[in-house]
N, C-alpha and C positions, 0 to 999 in steps of 0.2 A: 411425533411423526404421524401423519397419515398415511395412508396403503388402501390402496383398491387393487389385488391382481399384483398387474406389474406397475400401476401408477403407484406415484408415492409424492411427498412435501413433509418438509420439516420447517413445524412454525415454533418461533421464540421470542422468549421478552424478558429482556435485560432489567433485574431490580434498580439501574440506575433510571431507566429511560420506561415506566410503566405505562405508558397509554402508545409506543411506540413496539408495532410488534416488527421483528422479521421473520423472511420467507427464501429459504434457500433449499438447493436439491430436487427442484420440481420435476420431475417425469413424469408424462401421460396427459390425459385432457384438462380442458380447466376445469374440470366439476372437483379436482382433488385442489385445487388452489382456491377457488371457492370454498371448498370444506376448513382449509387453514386458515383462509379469511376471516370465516364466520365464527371460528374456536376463538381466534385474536378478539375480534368485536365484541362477544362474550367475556372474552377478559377486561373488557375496560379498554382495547386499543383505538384511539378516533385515528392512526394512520399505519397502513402497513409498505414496510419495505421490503424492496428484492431484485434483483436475488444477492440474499445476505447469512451469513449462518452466523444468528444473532447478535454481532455488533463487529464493527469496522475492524476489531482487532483479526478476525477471523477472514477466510475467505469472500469478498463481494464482487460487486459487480458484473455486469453484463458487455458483450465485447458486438461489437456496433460496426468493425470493422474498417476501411476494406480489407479483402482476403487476400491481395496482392503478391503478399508476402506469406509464408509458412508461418507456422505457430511460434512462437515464442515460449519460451520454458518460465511456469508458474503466473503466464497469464490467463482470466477470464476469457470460458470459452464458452460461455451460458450465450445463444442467440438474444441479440435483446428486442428484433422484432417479437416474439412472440408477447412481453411483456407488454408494449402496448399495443397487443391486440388483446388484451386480457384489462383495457382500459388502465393500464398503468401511465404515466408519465414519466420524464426525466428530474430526479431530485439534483442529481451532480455529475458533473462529466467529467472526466479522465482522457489522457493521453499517451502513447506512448512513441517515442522521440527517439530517430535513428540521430545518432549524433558523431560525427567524426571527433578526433582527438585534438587534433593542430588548433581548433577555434576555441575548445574549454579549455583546453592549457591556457592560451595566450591571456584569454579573458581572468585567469588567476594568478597572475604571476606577479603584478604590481600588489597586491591582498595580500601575495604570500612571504615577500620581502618586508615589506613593510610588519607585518603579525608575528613572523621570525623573529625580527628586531628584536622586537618588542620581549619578546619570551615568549609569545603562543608557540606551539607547536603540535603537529599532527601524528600520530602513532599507528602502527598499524592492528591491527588485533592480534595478541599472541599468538604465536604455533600454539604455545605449550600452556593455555588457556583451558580450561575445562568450556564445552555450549554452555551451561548454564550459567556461568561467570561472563562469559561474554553477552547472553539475555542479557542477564540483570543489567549490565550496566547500558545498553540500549535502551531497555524498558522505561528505566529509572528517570533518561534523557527525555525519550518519548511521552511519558505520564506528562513531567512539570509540562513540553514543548505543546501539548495538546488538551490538557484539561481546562483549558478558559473555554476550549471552545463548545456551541452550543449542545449539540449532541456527543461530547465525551462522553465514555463509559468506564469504569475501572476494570482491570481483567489482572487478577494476580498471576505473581510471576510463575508460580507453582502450575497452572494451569497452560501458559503456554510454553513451558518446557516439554511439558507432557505433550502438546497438540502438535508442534514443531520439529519434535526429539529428530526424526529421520534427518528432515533440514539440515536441521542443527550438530547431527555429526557429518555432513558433508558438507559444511562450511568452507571454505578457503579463505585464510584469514589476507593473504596479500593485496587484495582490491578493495578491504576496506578500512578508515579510517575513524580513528576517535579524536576531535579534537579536545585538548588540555587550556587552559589558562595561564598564562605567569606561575601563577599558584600552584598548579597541577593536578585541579580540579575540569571532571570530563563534562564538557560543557556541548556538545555537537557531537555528528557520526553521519558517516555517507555508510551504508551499506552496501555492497555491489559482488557481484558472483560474475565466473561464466557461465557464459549460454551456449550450452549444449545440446540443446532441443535438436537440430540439424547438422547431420555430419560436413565437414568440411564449412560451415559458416564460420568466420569468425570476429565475433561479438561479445562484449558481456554486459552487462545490466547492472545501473545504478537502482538497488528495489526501492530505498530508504534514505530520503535525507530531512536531518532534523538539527537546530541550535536554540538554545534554550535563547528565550526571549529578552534574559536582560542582558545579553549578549552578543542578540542582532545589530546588521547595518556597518559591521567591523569589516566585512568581505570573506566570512566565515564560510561561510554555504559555497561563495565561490573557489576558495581555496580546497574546501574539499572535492570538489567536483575536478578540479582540475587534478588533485590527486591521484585520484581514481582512474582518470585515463591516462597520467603519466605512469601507471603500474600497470595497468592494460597494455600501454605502448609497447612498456618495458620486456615484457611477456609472448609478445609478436602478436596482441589481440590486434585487429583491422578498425573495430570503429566502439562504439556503446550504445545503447539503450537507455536512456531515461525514462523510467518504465513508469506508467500509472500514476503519472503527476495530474494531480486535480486543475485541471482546464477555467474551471468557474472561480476561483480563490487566489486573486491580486494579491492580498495582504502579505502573505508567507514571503521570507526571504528564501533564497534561491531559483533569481528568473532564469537564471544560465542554465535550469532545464529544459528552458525552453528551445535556446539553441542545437538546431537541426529541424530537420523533415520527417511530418507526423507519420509515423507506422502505421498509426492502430488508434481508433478511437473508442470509449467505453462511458459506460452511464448507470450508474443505481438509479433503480426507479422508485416511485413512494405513489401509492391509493389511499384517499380518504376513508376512512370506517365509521359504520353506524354503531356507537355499541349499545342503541335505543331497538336496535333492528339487526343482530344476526341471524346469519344465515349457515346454516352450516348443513350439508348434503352426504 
């Protein structure tokens, strides 16, 4: 942590990713993000990211807007002009997608007859679930769903129970889904809450959707997704949120995020570093 007064920045660096630092919680001028900069460089970082509080499992990015609309509950509210005035760039963008319910249903309904058949089947997360039993078996999903890629990080589970805990005992387990296999092994999860941010809106938010990879291309993602808003429906929600789907990454199965009209757009940023030449203030 740095501190000047009332400025402050908090720089970190994940043992998975060492010449990668992040920079999240910034207040006050840049001469204190400057100062995290130059502590990163010092370590050996040739690049820093931000705003991140040290790796993707945690809090990131920067919300880019437009303001249109009220805030949204648990998204980025970090300005991200300020980032590229502070000579940052866009590493990754994000989106977040007001989506009605009638066009994700429809779009899953042939995947979910068909996967039915079959034996798959969709579950909902226990009432009578302890949060850390329902972590784990997200996390568990998420690790395999996510560690080929370039920047994975590992974050045990023990850690973000504890980082999470409030979250996590005000979960509602009916909006989200575990998908099973024939076998009855948890192989996917859409995660989705309501959005309560605004009195009288009525919305809820898809935060999390993931299927392990050798189990893509079956209509999994979409099945879930259409879940989620036939239990929304169910409930008298009005519409959902596909929240903070990464914009820039074709690859990932589930494009039926992409159906609706963008709310909210967002961006993590990344700065080259000298670490022949820090600077630290």
């Amino acid at each position: 942590m740095f501190s000047d007064g009332d400025a402050r920045c908090m720089a970190g660096i994940h043992p998975d990713q060492p010449t990668l630092g992040a920079i999240g919680d910034w207040v006050g001028p840049p001469t204190i993000l400057t100062a995290a900069e130059g502590w990163l460089a010092s370590q050996g970082c040739t690049e820093a990211r931000g705003p991140m509080l040290l790796c993707s499992w945690f809090p990131h990015r920067a919300n880019l807007g437009p303001q249109s609309t009220e805030p949204i509950q648990f998204e980025p509210t970090e300005p991200g002009a300020r980032w590229i005035e502070a000579g940052y760039s866009e590493h990754s963008h994000y989106l977040s997608i007001l989506a009605a319910h009638e066009p994700n249903i429809r779009a899953g309904t042939d995947q979910a007859a068909a996967l039915a058949t079959s034996g798959w089947s969709l579950r909902p997360l226990e009432a009578g679930l302890d949060p850390r039993a329902s972590l784990e078996i997200l996390h568990g999903i998420a690790t395999r769903v996510f560690s080929a890629e370039e920047d994975f990080t590992h974050v045990d589970l023990d850690v973000l129970v504890h980082f999470y805990h409030a979250w996590l005992e005000g979960l509602d387990p009916s909006l989200s889904r575990i998908a099973h296999s024939p076998g009855g092994d948890p192989v996917g999860f859409v995660l989705a809450l309501p959005e309560e941010s605004v009195p009288g809106r009525s919305w809820f938010q898809i935060l999390s959707l993931a299927v392990l990879p050798e189990h893509r291309h079956r209509g999994l993602a979409g099945w879930l997704v259409a879940a989620a808003h036939q239990a929304a429906r169910r409930a008298g929600i009005e519409a959902g949120v596909h929240a903070l789907v990464r914009a820039d990454d074709h690859s990932r199965e589930g494009k039926g995020w992409y159906r609706g009209d963008i709310l909210r757009r967002y961006a993590l940023f990344h700065k080259a570093l000298d670490p022949q030449r820090p600077t630290v203030e």
